[in-house]
RODO-2510 file (C-alpha; in nm, 4 decimals, decimal comma):
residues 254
     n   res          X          Y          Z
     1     x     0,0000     0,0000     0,0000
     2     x     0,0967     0,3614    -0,0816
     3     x     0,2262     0,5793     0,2331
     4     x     0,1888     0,9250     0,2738
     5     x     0,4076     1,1723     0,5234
     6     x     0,2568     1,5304     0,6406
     7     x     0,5507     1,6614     0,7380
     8     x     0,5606     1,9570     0,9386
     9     x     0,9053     2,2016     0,8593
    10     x     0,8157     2,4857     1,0629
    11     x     0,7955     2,8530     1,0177
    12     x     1,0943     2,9153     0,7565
    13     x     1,3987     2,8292     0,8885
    14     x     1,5113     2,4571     0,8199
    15     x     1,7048     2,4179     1,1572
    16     x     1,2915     2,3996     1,2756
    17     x     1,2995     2,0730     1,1011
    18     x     1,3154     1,7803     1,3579
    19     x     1,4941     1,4597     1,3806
    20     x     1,1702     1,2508     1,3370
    21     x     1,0673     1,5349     1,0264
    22     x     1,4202     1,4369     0,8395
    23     x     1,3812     1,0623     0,8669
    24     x     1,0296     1,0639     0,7103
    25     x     1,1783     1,2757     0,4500
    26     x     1,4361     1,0129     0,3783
    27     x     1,1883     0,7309     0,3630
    28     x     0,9612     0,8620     0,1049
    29     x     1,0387     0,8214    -0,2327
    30     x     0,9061     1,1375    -0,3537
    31     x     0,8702     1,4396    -0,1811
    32     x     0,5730     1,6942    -0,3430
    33     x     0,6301     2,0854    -0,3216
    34     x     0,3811     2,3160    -0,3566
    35     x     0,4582     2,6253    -0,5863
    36     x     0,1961     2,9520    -0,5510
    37     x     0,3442     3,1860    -0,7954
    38     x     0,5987     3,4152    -0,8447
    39     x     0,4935     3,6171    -0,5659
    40     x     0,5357     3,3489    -0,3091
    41     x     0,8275     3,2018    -0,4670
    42     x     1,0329     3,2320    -0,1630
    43     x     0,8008     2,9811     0,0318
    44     x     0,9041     2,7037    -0,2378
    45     x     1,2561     2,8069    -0,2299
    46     x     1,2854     2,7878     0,1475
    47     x     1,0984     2,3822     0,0725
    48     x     1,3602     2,3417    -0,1799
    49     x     1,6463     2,4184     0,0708
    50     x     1,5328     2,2025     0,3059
    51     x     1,5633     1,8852     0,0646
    52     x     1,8883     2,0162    -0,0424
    53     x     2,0054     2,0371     0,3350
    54     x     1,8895     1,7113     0,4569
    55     x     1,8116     1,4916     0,2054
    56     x     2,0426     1,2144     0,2189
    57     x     1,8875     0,9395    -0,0373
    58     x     2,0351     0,9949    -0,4421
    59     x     1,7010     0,7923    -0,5055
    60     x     1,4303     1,0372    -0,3603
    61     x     1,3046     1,2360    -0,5938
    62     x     1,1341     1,5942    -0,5972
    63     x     0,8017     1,6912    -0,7630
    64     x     0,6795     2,0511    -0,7427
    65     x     0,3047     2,1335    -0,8022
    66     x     0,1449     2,4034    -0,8853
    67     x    -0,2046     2,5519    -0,6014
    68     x    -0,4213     2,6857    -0,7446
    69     x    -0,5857     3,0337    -0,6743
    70     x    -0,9374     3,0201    -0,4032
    71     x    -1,2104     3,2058    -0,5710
    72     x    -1,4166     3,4461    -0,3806
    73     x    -1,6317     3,5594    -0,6122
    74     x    -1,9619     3,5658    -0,5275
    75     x    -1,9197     3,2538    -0,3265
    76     x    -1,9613     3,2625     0,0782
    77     x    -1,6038     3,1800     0,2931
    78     x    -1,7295     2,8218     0,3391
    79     x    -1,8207     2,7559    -0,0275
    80     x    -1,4790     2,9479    -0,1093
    81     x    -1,2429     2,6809     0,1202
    82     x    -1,4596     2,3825    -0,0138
    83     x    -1,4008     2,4315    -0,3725
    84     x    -1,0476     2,5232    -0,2894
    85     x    -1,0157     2,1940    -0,1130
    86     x    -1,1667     2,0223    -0,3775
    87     x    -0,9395     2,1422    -0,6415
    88     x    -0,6275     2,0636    -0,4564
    89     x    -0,7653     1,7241    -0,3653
    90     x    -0,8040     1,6477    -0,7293
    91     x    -0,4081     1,7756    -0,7585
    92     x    -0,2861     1,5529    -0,4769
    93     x    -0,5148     1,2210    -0,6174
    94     x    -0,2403     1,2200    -0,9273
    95     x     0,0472     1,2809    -0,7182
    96     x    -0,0274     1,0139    -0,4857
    97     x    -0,1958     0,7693    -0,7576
    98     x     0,1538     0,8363    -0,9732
    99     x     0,3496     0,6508    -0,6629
   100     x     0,4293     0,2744    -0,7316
   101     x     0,1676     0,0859    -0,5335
   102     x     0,4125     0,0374    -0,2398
   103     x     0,5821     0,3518    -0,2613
   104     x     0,5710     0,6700    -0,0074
   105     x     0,5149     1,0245    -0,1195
   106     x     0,5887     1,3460     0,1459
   107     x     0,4014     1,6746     0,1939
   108     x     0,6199     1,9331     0,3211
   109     x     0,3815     2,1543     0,5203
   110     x     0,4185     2,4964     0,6876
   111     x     0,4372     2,5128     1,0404
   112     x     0,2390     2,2291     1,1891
   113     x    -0,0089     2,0449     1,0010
   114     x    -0,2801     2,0310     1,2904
   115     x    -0,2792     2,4075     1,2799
   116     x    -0,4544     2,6326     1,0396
   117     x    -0,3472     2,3951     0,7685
   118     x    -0,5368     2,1692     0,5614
   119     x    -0,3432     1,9447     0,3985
   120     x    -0,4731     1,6680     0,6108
   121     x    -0,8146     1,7250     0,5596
   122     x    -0,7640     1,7360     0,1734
   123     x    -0,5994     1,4280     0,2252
   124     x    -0,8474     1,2539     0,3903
   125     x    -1,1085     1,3793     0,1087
   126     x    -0,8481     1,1957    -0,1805
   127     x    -0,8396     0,9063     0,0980
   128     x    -1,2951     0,8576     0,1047
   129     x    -1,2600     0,8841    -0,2671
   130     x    -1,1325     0,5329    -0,2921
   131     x    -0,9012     0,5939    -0,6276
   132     x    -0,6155     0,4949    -0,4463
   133     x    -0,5695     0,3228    -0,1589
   134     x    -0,2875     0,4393     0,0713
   135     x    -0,2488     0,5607     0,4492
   136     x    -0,0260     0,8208     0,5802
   137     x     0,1103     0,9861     0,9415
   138     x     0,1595     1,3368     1,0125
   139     x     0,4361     1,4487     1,1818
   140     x     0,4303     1,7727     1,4237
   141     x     0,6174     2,0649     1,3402
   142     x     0,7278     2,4195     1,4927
   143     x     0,3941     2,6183     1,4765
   144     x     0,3937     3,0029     1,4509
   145     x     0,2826     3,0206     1,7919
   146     x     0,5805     2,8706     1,9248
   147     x     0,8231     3,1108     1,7349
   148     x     0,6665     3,4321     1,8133
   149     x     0,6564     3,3437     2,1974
   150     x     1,0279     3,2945     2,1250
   151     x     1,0771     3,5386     1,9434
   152     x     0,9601     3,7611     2,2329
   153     x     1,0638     3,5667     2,5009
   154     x     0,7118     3,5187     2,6458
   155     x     0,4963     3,2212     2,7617
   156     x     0,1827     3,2551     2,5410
   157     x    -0,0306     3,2231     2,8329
   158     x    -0,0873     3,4289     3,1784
   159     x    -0,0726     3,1470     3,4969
   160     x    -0,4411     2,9657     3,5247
   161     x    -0,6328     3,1937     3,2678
   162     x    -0,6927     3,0464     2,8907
   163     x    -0,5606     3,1406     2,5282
   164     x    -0,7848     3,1368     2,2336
   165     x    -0,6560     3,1077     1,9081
   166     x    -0,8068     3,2585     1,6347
   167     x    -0,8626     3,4161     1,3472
   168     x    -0,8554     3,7793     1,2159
   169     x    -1,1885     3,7522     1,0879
   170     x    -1,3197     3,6109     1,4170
   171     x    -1,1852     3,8348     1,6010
   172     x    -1,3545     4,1301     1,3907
   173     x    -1,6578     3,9656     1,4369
   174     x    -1,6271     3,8914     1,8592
   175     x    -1,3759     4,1642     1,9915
   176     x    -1,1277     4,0631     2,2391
   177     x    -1,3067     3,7990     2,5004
   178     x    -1,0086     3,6500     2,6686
   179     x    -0,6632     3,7472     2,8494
   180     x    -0,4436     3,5541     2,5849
   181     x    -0,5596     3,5703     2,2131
   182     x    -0,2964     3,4418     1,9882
   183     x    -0,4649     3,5876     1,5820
   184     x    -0,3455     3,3508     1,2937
   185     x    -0,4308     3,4198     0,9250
   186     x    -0,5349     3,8244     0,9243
   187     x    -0,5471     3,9438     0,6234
   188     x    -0,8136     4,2529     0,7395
   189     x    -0,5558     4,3650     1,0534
   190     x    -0,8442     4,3223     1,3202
   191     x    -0,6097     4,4360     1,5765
   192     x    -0,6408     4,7980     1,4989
   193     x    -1,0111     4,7402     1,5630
   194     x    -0,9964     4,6701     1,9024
   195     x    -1,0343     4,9734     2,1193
   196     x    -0,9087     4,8309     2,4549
   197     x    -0,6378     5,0725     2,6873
   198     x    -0,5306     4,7356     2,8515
   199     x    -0,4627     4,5378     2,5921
   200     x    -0,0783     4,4423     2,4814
   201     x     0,0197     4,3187     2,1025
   202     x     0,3273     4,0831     2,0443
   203     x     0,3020     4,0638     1,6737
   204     x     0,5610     3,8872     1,3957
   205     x     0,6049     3,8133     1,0571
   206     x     0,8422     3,6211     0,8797
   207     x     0,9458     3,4130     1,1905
   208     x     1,2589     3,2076     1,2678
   209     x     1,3328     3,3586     0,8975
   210     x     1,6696     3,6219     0,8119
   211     x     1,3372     3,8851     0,7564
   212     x     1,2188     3,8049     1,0754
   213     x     1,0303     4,1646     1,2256
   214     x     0,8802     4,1893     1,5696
   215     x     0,6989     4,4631     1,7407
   216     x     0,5512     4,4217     2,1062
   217     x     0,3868     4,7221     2,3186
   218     x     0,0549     4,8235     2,4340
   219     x    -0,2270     4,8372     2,1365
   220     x    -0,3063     5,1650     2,1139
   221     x     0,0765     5,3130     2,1080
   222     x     0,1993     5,0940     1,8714
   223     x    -0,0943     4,9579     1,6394
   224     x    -0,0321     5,2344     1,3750
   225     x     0,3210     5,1166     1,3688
   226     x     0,2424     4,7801     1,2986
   227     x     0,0239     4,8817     1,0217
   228     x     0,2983     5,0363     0,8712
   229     x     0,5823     4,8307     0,9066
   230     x     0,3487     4,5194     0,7930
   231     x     0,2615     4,7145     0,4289
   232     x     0,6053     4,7770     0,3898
   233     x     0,7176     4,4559     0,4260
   234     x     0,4955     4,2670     0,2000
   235     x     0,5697     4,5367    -0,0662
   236     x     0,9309     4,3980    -0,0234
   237     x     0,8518     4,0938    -0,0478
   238     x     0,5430     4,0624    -0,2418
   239     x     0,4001     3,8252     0,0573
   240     x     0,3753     3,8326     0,4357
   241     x     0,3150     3,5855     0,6957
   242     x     0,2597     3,7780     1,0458
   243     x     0,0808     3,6441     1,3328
   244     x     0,0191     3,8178     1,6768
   245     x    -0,0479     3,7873     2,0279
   246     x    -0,3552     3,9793     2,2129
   247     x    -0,2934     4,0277     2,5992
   248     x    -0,4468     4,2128     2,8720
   249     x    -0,3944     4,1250     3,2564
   250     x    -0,0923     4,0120     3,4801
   251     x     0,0430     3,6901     3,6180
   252     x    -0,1426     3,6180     3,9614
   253     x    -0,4140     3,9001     3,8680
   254     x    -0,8026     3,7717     3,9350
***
């Protein structure tokens, strides 16, 4: 039967890789990167570094595919992700149908692939199609999360209260309900929505990367800044990946 790795390689640097990451690297025989244009060509290149770096087997070979683009036309969020899905599925059924029947294929996945990712749920929709039979694992990886808090030298949560993770639009649509809210995948900068005099912002993009930019302070001083500093960046680069932290309260407080 075919086997299938989800790999997770972290947040951009390949020393995030782990020991257990570079050994299911080495046992596939092909490892499938994902391209997304010229304007995120640096997320491929940092993929194809990492097989250069720690790929030890002549015999494994590399296949690069190509996403394609979500359309948002006229089509709610939901409907937007499930044709997305869809079309991708349909991408990875010939990559893994293409493997010998007994052979292993690798997804090399941002981060971690149990967060904000969903290359194992478009796996498991190839998987109840019943073209081709195979299994797979996934193996963790260094999330965002983990390298801001680094990054900043912070525990992500206060002692005994809760984090939420979630997104920009979410938090748009609730406000700020909790004393640790860690924002993933915000696109509309929510943050500068959130009128609250208490409330702190650790905020990163580019993490564990040589572009690696931080910014930490209370909200209201410093959100302007961010806003800033974030369009610059992604007119260098032509892409950003940020992520932030959303705190208000003190250890022992309550």
């Amino acid at each position: 039967m075919r086997h299938i790795h989800i790999i997770g390689i972290g947040t951009g640097n390949p020393e995030h890789l782990t020991i257990q990451a570079i050994n299911a690297m080495n046992a596939a025989d092909v490892v499938f990167i994902p391209t997304k244009g010229a304007a995120k060509a640096d997320l491929a290149e940092v993929r194809r570094e990492i097989c250069e770096r720690y790929l030890t087997r002549e015999t494994v070979r590399i296949v690069e595919f190509e996403i394609p683009k979500r359309a948002t036309q006229d089509r709610s969020y939901v409907q937007s992700v499930d044709e997305w899905h869809a079309a991708i599925a349909h991408i990875y059924e010939g990559l893994i149908g293409d493997l010998p029947d007994t052979g292993a294929g690798a997804f090399l996945v941002w981060g971690d692939p149990s967060l904000y990712d969903s290359t194992i749920r478009i796996i498991e929709r190839v998987r109840n199609t019943g073209s081709c039979s195979f299994d797979y694992r996934v193996i963790p990886g260094i999330t965002s999360i983990q390298a801001l808090a680094a990054s900043h030298r912070i525990p992500v949560n206060l002692v005994g209260k809760p984090v939420e993770i979630t997104t920009g639009r979410r938090l748009s649509e609730t406000g700020l309900t909790r004393e640790s809210t860690v924002v993933m995948l915000d696109g509309e900068q929510a943050f500068w929505k959130i009128d609250d005099p208490d409330a702190e912002i650790y905020w990163g993009a580019y993490l564990g990367t040589e572009n690696e930019v931080i910014r930490s302070g209370r909200l209201s001083d410093i959100a302007d800044d961010i806003l800033r500093l974030r369009a610059e960046e992604r007119e260098r680069h032509g892409w950003i990946m940020d992520i932030y932290l959303l705190r208000k309260g003190r250890d022992f407080e309550g």
